[in-house]
C-alpha positions as CSV (number, residue, x, y, z in Angstrom):
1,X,3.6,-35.3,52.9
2,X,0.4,-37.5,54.0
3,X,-1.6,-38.0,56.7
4,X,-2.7,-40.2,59.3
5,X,-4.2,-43.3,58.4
6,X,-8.1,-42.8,58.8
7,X,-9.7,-46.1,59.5
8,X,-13.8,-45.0,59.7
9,X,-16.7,-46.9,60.5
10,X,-19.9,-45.1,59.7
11,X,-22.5,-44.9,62.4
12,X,-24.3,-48.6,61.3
13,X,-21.3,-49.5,62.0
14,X,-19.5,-50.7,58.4
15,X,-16.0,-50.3,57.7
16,X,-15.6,-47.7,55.0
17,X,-12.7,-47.6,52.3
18,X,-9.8,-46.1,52.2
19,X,-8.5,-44.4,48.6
20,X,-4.8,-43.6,48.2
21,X,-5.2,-42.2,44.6
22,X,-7.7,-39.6,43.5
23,X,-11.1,-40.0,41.6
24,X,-11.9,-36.9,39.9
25,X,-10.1,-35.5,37.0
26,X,-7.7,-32.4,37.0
27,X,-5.5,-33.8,39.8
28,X,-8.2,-32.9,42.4
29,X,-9.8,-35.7,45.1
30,X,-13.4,-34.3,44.5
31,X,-15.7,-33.0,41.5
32,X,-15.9,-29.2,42.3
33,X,-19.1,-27.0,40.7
34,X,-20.1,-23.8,42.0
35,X,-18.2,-22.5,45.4
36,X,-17.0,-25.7,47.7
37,X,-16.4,-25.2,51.0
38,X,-12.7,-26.5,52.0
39,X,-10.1,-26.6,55.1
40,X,-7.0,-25.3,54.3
41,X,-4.2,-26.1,56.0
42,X,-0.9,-23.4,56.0
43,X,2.6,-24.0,57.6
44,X,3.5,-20.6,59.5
45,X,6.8,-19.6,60.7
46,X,6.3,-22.1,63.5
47,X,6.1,-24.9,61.6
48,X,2.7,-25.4,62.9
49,X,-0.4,-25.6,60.2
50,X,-2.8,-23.5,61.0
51,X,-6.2,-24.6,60.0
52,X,-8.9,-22.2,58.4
53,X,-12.0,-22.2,55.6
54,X,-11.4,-21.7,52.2
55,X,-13.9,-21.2,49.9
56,X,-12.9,-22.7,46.1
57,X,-14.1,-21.5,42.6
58,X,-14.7,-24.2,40.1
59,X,-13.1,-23.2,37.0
60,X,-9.6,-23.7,35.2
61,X,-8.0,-23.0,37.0
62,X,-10.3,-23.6,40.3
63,X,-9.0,-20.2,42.6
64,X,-10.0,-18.8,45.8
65,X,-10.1,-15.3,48.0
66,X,-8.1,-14.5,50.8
67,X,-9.7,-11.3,52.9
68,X,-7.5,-9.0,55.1
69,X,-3.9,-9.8,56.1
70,X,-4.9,-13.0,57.5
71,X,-2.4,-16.3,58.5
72,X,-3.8,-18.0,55.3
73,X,-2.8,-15.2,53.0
74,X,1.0,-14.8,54.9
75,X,1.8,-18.4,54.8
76,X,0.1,-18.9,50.7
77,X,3.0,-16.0,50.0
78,X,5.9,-17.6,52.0
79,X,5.2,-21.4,51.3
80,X,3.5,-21.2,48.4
81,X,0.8,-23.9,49.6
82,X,-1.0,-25.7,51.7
83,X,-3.7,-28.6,51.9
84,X,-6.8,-28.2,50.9
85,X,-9.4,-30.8,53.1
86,X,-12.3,-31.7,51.9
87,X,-14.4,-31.8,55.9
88,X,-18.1,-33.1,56.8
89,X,-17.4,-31.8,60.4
90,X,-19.6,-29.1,62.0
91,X,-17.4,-28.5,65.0
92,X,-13.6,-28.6,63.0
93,X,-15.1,-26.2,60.6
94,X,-17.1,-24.0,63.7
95,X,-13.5,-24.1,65.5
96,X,-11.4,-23.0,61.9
97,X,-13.4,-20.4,61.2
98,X,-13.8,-18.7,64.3
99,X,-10.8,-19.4,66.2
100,X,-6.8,-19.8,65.7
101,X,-6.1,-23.6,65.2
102,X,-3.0,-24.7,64.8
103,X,-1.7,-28.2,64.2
104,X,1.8,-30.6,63.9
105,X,0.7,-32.6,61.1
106,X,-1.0,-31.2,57.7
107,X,-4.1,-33.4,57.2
108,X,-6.8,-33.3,59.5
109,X,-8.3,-36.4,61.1
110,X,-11.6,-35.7,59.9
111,X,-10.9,-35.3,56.3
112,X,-12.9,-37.9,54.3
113,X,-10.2,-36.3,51.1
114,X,-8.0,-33.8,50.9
115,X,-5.0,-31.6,47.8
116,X,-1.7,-30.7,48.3
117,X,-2.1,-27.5,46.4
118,X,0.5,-25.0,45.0
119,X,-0.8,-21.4,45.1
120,X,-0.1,-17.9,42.6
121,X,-1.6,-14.8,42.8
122,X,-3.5,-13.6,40.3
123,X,-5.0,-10.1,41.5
124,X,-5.6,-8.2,44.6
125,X,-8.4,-5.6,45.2
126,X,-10.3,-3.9,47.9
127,X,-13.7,-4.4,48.6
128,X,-15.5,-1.9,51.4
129,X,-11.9,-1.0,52.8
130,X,-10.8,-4.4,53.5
131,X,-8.1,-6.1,50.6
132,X,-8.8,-9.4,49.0
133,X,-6.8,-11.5,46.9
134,X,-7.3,-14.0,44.4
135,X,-5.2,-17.3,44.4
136,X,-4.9,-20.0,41.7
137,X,-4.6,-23.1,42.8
138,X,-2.9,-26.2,41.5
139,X,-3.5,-29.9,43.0
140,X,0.1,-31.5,43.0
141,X,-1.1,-34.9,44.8
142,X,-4.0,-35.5,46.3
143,X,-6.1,-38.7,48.4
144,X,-9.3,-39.9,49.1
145,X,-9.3,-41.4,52.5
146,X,-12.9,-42.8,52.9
147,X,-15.9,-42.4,50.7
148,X,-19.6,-42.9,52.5
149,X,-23.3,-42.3,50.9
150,X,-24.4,-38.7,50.9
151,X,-27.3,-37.6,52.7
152,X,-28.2,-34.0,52.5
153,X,-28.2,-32.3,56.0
154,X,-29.7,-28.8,56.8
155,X,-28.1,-28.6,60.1
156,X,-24.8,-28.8,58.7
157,X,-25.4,-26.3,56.2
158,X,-26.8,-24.2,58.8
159,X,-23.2,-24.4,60.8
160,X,-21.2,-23.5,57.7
161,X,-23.7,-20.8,56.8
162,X,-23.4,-19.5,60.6
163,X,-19.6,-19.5,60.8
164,X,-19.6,-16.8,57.4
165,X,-22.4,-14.8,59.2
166,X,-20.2,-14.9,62.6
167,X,-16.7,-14.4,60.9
168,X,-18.0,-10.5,59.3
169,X,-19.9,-9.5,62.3
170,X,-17.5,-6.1,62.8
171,X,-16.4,-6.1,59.4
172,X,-16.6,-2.7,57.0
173,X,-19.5,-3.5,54.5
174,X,-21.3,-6.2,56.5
175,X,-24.6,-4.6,58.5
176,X,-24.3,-6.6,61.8
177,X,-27.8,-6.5,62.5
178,X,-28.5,-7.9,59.5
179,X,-25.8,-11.1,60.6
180,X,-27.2,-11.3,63.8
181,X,-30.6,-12.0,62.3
182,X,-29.0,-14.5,60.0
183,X,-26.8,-16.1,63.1
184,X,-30.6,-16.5,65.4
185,X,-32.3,-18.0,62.0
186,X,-29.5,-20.7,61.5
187,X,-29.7,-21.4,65.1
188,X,-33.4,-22.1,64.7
189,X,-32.3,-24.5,61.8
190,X,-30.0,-26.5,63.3
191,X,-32.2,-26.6,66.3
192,X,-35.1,-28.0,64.2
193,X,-32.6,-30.7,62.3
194,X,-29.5,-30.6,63.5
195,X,-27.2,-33.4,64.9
196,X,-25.7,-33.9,68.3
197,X,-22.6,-32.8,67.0
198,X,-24.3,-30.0,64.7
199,X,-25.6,-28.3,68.0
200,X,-22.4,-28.8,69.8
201,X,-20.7,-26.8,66.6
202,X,-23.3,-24.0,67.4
203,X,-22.2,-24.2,71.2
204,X,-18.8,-24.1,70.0
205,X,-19.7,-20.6,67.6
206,X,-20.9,-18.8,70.5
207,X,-18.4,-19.6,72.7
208,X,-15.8,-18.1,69.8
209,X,-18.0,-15.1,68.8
210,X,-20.8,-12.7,70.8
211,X,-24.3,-12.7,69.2
């Protein structure tokens, strides 16, 4: 199954390409090294995708961590997949990661690539009371949907480093102080160099979570 077309323009206003066929090796859209942040999306027993971050391993094969009994991990064990989505968005990641977003079609509108992946388990564990488990996953087709220059953004990082900090505040292990002062430094980041839509991600984070 694919998505929606994605015609883009980026903000000088110049038509970016479209990619039906992946450009990095081992079936995946993207060259993965150290942890990537990803979408995924899940069908639940709704038939509705639910939308939340995944964080994946580089490796072979590249794997991933679900934490607690979470939508994610539920759907991985009854569907045995999902889409992995490949997102430059502050707000779509601020929104999955803090909140219950669910969807009709698998692909998000914002994804500039994204894997239909197939998923085993390969071990679960406990860490600090709360279970984990560790998923390999296989890209079984995969797209490229529009490819810009990269420019390297501290804001953004600053959202996707606040939406970890926000999604343990209450968890067993995690000192929430500690998060707090994390959540108030990123703020100051993203305040300093964010984007428009950077700062309305952080609006979005404190409307989802108190701190």
């Amino acid at each position: 199954m694919t998505g929606e077309s994605d015609d883009r323009v980026d903000d000088a206003g110049t038509e970016l390409p479209t990619h039906s066929e992946p450009e990095a090796g081992d079936g995946w859209p993207v060259t993965l090294s150290g942890v990537t942040e990803s979408l995924v999306t899940t069908r639940g027993p709704n038939d509705r995708w639910n939308v939340a971050p995944l964080g994946l391993f580089s490796g072979d094969p590249v794997t991933a961590r679900t934490w607690g009994n979470t939508r994610t991990k539920r759907n991985f064990h009854r569907e045995g997949g999902g889409y992995v989505q490949f997102v430059d968005d502050p707000v779509t990641f601020a929104d999955a990661a803090l909140s219950i977003v669910e969807r009709d079609d698998p692909v998000l509108e914002s994804a500039a690539a994204w894997a239909e992946v197939s998923v085993t388990s390969l071990e679960v564990g406990d860490e600090d009371g709360t279970e984990w488990e560790r998923w390999a996953l296989e890209p079984v087709d995969a797209a490229v949907r529009r490819t810009r220059v990269p420019t390297i953004d501290r804001g953004f990082a600053a959202v996707i480093e606040a939406t970890v900090a926000a999604s343990r505040l209450g968890v067993a292990g995690y000192d929430d102080f500690e998060l707090r002062q994390r959540l108030e430094w990123c703020a100051s980041v993203v305040d300093r160099a964010g984007s428009d839509r950077e700062r309305e991600a952080l609006d979005r984070l404190g409307e989802h979570v108190e701190w």
